[in-house]
C-alpha positions in Angstrom: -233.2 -101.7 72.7 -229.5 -101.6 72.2 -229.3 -105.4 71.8 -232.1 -105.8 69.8 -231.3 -103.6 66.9 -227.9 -105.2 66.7 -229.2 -108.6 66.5 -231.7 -106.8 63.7 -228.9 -105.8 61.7 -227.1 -109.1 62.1 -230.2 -110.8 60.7 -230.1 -108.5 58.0 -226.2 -108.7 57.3 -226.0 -112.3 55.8 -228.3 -114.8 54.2 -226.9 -117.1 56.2 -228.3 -115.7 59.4 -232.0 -115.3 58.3 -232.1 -118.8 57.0 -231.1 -120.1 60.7 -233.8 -122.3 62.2 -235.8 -120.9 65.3 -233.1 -122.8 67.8 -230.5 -121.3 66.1 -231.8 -117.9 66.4 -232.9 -118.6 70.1 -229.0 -119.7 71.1 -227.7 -116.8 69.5 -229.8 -114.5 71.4 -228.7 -116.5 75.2 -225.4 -115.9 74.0 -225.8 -112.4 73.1 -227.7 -111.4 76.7 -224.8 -113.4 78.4 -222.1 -111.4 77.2 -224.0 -108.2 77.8 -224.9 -109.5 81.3 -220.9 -110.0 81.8 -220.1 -106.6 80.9 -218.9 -104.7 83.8 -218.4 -100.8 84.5 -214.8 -101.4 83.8 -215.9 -102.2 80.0 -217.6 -99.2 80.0 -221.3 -100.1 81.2 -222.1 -98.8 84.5 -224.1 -101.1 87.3 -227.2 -100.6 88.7 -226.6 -99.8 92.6 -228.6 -102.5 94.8 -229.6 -99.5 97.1 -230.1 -95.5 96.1 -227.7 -93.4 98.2 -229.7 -91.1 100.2 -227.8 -87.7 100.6 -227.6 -85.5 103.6 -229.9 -81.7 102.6 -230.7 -79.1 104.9 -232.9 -76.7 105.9 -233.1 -74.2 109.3 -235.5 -72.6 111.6 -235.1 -70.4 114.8 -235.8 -72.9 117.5 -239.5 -71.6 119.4 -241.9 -73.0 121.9 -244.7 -74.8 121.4 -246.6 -71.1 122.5 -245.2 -69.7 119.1 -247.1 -69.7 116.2 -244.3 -69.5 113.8 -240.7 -69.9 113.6 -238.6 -68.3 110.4 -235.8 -69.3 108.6 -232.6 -67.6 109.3 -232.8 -65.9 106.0 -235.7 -63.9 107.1 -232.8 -62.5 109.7 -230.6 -61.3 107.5 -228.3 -64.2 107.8 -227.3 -66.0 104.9 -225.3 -68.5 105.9 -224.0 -71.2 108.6 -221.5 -73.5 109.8 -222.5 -77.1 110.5 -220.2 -80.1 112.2 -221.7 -83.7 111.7 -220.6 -86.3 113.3 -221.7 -90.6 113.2 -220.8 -93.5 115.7 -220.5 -97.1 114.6 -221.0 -98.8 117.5 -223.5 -99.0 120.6 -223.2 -101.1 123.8 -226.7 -102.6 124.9 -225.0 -102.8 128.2 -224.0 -99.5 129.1 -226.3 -97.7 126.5 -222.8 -95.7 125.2 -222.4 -94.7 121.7 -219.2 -95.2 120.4 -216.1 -95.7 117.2 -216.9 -92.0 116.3 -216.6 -90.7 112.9 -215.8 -87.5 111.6 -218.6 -86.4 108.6 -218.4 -82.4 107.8 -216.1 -80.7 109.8 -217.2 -77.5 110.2 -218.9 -77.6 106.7 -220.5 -73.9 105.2 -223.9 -73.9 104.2 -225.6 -71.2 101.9 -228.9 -69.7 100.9 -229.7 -68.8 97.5 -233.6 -68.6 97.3 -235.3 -70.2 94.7 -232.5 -73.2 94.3 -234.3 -75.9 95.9 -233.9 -79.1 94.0 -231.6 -77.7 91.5 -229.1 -80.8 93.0 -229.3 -84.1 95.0 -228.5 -82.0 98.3 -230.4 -79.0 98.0 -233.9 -79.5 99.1 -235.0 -76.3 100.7 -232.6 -73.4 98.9 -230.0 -74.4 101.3 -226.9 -76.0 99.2 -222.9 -77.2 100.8 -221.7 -79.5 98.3 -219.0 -77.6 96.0 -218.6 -74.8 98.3 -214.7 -74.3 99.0 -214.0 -72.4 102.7 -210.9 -72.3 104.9 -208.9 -74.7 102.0 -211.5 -77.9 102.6 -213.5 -78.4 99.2 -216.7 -79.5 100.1 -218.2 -82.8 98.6 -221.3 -84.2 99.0 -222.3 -86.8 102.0 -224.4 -89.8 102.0 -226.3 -91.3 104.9 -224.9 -94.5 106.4 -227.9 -96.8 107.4 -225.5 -98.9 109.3 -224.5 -95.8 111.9 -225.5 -96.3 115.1 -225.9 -92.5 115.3 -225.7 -89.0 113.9 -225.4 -85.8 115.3 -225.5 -82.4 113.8 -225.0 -78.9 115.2 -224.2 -75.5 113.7 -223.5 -72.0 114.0 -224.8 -69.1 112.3 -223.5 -66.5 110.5 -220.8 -69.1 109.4 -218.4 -66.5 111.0 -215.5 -68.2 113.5 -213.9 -65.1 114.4 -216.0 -65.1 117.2 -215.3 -67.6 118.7 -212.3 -67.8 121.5 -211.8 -71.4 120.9 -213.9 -74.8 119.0 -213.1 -78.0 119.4 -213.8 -81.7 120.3 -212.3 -82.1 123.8 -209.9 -84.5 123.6 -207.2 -84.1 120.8 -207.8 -87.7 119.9 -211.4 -87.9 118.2 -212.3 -91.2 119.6 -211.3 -90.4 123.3 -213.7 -87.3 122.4 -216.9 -86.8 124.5 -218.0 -83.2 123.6 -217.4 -80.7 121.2 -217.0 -76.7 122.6 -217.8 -73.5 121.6 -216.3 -70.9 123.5 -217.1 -67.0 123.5 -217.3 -63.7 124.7 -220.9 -63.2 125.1 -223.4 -60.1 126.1 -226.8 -60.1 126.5 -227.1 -56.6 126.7 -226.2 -56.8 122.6 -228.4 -59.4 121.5 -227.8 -58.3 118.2 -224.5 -59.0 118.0 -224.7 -62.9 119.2 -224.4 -65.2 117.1 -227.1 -68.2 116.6 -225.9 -71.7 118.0 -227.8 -75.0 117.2 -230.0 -77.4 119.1 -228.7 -80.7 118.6 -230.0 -82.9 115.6 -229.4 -86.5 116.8 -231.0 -89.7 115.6 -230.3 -92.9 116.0 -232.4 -94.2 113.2 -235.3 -95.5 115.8 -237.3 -92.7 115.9 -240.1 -91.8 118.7 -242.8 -89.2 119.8 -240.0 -87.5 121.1 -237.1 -88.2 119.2 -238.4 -88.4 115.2 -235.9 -88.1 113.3 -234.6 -90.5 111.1 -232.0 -90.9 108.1 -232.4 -90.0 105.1 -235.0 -87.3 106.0 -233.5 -83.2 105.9 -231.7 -81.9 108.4 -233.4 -79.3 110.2 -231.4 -77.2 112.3 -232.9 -75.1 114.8 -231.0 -72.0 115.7 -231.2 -70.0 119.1 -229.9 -66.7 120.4 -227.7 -67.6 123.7 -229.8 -64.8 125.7 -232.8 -65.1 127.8 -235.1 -62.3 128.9 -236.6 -62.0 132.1 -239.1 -59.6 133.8 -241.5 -59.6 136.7 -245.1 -58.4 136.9 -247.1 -57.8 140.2 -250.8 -58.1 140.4 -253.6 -56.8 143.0 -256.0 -59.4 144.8 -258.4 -58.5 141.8 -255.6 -59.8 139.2 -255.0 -56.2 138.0 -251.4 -55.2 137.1 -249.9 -53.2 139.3 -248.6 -50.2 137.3 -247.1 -48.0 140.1 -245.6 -50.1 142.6 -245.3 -46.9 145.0 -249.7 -46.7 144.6 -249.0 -49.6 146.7 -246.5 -48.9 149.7 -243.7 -50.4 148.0 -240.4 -48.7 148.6 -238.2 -52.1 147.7 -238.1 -54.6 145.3 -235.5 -57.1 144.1 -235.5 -60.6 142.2 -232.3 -62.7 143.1 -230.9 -65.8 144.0 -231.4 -66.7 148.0 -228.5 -65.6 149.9 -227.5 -63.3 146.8 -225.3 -64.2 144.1 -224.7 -62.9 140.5 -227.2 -62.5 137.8 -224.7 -62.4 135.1 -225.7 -60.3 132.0 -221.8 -60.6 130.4 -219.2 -63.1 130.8 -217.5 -66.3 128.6 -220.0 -68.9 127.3 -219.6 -72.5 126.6 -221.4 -74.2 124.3 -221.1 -78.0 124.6 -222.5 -80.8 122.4 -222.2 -84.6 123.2 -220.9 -87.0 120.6 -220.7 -89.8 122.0 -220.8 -92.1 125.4 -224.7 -92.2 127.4 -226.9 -90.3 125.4 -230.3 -89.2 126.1 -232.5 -88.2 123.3 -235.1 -85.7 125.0 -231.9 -83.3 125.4 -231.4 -81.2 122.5 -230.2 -78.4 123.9 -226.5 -78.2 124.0 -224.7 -78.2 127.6 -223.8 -74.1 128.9 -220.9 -73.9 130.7 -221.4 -69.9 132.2 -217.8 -67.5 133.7 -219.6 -64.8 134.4 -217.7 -61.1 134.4 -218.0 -59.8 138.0 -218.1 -56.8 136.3 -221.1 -57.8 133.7 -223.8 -58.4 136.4 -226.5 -57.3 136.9 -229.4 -56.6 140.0 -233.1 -57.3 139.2 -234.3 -54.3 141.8 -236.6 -51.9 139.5 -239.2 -50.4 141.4 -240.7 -47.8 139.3 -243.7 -46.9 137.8 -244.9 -48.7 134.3 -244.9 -45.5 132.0 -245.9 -45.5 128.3 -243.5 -43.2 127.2 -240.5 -45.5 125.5 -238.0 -43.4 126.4 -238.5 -44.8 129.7 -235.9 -48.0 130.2 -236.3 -48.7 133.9 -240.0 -49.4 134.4 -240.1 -52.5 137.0 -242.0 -54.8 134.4 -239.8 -54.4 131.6 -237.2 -57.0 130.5 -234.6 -57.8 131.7 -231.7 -59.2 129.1 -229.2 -61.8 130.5 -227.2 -65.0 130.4 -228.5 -68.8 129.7 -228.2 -70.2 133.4 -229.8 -73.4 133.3 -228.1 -74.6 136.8 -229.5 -71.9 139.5 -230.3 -72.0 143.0 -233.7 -70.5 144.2 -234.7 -67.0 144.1 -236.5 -64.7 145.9 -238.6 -61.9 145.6 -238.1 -59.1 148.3 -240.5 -56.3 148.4 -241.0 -53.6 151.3 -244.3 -52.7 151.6 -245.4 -49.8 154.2 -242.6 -50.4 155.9 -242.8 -54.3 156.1 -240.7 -56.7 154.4 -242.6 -59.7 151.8 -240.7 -62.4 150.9 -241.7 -65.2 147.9 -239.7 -68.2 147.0 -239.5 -69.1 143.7 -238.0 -73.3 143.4 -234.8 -74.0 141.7 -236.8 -76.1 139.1 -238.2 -73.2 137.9 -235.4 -71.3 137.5 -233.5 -72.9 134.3 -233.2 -70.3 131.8 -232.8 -71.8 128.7 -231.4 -69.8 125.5 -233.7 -67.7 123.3 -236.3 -67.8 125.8 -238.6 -65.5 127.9 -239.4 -65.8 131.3 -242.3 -63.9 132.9 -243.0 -64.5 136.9 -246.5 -63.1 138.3 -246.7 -62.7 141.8 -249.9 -61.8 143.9 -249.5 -58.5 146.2 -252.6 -59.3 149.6 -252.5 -57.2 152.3 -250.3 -59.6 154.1 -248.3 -61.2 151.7 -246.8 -61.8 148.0 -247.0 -65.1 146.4 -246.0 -66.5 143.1 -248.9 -67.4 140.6 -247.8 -68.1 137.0 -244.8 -68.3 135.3 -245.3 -68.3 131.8 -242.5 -68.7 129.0 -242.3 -68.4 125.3 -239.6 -68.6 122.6 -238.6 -65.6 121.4 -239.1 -64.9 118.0 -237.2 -61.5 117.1 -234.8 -60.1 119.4 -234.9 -56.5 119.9 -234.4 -54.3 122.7 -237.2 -52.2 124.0 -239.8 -51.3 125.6 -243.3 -52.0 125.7 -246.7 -51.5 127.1 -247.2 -55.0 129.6 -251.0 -56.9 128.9 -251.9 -59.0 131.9 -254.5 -61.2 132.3 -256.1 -62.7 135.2 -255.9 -66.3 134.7 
């Protein structure tokens, strides 16, 4: 519009002009487009990019299983807030299937809520915003997805609180000779209140599958966990009825452990490890646990008392116990004395990988001459709280 209201007014400037013949007019005009086409952003006309930049956005959810009907955002917990690290390679060996030439992207970048402030800027698409957020001297600016990355990788902690933590770090002081970042900390699950939230890994390498979907460009949902698992046991009757008093039935003993004993550890230092580059396998999005347990933070799974509604009541048999992500365990064992004799049933080591902000629930069978395990049925956890309640039990 621009260049045709000047070459208006240059008609209308001079007789000269309007009495040109058509050609005239016509090689005026070429020349006119030329120089405008000339014109670069350095004269004060900016370009058109080839390709829009896509910009990296966030949104978060409490990481459930698929048994969960919903999962919340971490605002609906109270927390406000997280820190996320995100990190690219540039390069990929078809040979060895490694990821490699690894790129710092946020550094331990802060993320906020503010409700209502979705789209109120390029990288704030579900009230979650980082870009112009200054925290521990780093301003924060925003990022753009590189469509040439071989990878990405995102993971977070929430509240955006370090003072937690005992140590962070990638694990090699020289990023590209870095295979994993850590988180390391003090960690109780008889508190679950007081742990933080760590991240499932967000990883993509731009191919998405059934199992692996995400791609760039698309927001970054990061799925937070508790590092606690709960655990409890439940005994049934040859009619499938829970056993409510396990004394009703002759049983003087009871204990859940490891074969050959070993600790159940319930306190102790936990390491939170993400990969970032080297073989990477994409149905793993839970970070690797590295578990120290405190000898003096263990705990015994050996309640043998009677299932009582009153809620004052904390050592009921079937209620749950709080402990430790162990995904690496041996088998266990359930050990029951009943009238005097002893029942053992073995529960496999594949089945006993206890994964963070999940519950476990084993179901054994009590016959007259023996115990045997039936179910074991797990769920994410969707609000941790300690207590008690009243056990349902179906017969399946």
């Amino acid at each position: 519009m621009r260049l045709f209201e000047y070459i208006t007014r240059s008609n209308q400037a001079t007789d000269r002009v309007a009495d040109c013949t058509t050609g005239h007019f016509c090689l005026a005009v070429l020349c006119l487009v030329a120089l405008f086409c000339s014109c670069s952003k350095h004269d004060g006309m900016s370009e058109i990019p080839e390709t829009r930049e896509l910009p990296i956005s966030f949104r978060n959810t409490e990481m459930v299983s698929q048994s969960n009907t919903r999962a919340v955002g971490l605002e609906e917990r109270g927390v406000k807030d997280f820190y996320v690290w995100c990190y690219k390679t540039k390069s990929y060996d078809e040979g060895t299937k490694k990821y490699g030439d690894l790129q710092t992207i946020m550094d331990r970048y802060k993320v906020e809520w503010t409700e209502n402030s979705a789209g109120t800027s390029a990288s704030n698409s579900a009230d979650w915003e980082y870009v112009g957020i200054t925290d521990h001297d780093q301003r924060q600016n925003i990022k753009y997805w590189d469509t040439d990355a071989t990878s990405y990788r995102f993971f977070g902690l929430a509240p955006a609180d370090v003072s937690i933590l005992r140590s962070f770090g990638p694990n090699d002081r020289n990023l590209s000779d870095a295979t994993e970042y850590d988180f390391t900390f003090a960690a109780d699950a008889s508190k679950p209140e007081e742990a933080p939230y760590i991240s499932a890994l967000w990883i993509s390498n731009n191919q998405p599958t059934a199992l692996a979907p995400n791609i760039y460009g698309s927001t970054v949902v990061m799925e937070f966990m508790k590092p606690v698992t709960k655990v409890r046991i439940l005994l049934v009757n040859e009619k499938g009825e829970l056993i409510g008093d396990p004394l009703s039935e002759g049983i003087t003993e009871l204990n859940f452990g490891p074969i050959g004993g070993g600790d159940i550890v319930q306190k102790g230092n936990l390491k939170v490890s993400y990969p970032l580059q080297g073989a990477t396998t994409f149905t793993q999005y839970l970070p690797t646990l590295t578990l120290v347990g405190d000898p003096a933070g263990s705990i015994t799974m050996n309640r043998r008392n009677a299932i009582d509604d009153n809620p004052e009541v904390t050592d009921d048999y079937a209620d749950w116990y709080y402990v430790l992500p162990h995904i690496l365990q041996s088998s266990y064992q359930l050990t029951l004395t009943v009238y005097g004799s002893p029942r053992i049933a073995t529960v496999p080591s594949e089945y006993m990988s206890w994964n963070p902000n999940m519950e476990y629930t084993y179901k054994f069978k009590l016959t007259a001459t023996e115990v045997q395990l039936i179910d074991i049925v797990q769920i994410g956890v969707t609000a941790w709280t300690v207590e008690n309640d009243n056990h349902d039990i179906y017969n399946w």
